[in-house]
N, C-alpha and C positions, 0 to 999 in steps of 0.2 A: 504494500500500500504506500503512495508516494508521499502523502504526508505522517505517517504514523515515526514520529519521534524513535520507539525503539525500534521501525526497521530503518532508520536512520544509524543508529549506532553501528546494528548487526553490517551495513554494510561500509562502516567507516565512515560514512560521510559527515557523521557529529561524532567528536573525540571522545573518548571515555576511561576510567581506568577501568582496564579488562582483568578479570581473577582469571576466569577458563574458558576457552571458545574449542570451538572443534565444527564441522561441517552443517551441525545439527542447530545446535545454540551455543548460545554466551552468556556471562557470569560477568557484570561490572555492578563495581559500585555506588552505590545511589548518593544520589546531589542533598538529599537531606537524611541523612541518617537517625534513627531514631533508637539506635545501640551503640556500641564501641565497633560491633562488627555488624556492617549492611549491605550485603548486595542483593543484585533483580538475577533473575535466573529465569532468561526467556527462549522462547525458539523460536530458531532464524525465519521459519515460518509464520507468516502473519493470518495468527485468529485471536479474535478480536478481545473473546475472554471464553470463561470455563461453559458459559451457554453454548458457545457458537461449534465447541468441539464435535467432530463429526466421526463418524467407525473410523475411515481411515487414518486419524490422527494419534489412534490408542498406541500406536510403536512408539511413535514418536514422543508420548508425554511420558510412556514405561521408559523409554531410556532416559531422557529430563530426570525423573526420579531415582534413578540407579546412579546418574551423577552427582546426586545432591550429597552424599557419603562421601567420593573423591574430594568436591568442594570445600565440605566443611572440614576433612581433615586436612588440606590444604592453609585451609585459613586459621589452622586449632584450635577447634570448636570444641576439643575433648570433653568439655564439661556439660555440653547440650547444647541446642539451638532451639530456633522454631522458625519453621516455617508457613509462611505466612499469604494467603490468595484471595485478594477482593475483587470480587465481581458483582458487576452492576453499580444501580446508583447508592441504594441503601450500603452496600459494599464499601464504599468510598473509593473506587475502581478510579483511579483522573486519567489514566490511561489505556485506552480502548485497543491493548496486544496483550494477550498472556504472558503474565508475568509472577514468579513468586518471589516472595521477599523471605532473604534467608540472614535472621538477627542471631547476633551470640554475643559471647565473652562479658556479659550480667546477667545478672539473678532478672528473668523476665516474670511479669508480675501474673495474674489472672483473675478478675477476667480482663481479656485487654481494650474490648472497646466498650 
């Protein structure tokens, strides 16, 4: 999508710091952090959010998930994380591309919104 901000990142074209990319998706860090440790964990593929997922994209989000363990030990998260998926408006979703937000390194609280 030509205007969607993170397929802007995913193709370079907005700078980002990047944690993990690969063919599939990317792993940067977010502009407003709301931990010590915050990044988006999106795929390069543009859907819009967790409504819009369709059959064919189940590989795709199983492997997303399967990276989320590399990532957070990358980043060392050993003590836990959470990750994190809003969709829609009640969601507070301000970005209309799948995205999860993966927080760590403090004691996160609950509930959280």
């Amino acid at each position: 999508m030509a205007d969607c901000i993170f397929c802007m990142i995913a193709k370079k074209e907005i700078p980002s710091n990047i944690v993990y990319e690969d063919d599939r998706i990317i792993c940067f860090h977010d502009l407003e952090p709301q931990a010590p440790v915050h990044v988006l964990i999106i795929p390069k593929k543009h859907i819009a959010s967790l409504d819009e997922v369709e059959e064919d994209d189940e590989e795709l989000l199983g492997y997303l998930m399967t990276k989320v363990k590399k990532i957070a030990e990358d980043l060392e998260l050993e003590n836990g994380y959470r990750l994190v998926n809003n969709c829609g408006e009640d969601g507070m979703q301000t970005v209309k591309h799948l995205h999860f937000h993966l927080l760590g390194k403090r004691k996160l609280t609950w509930p959280p919104g």
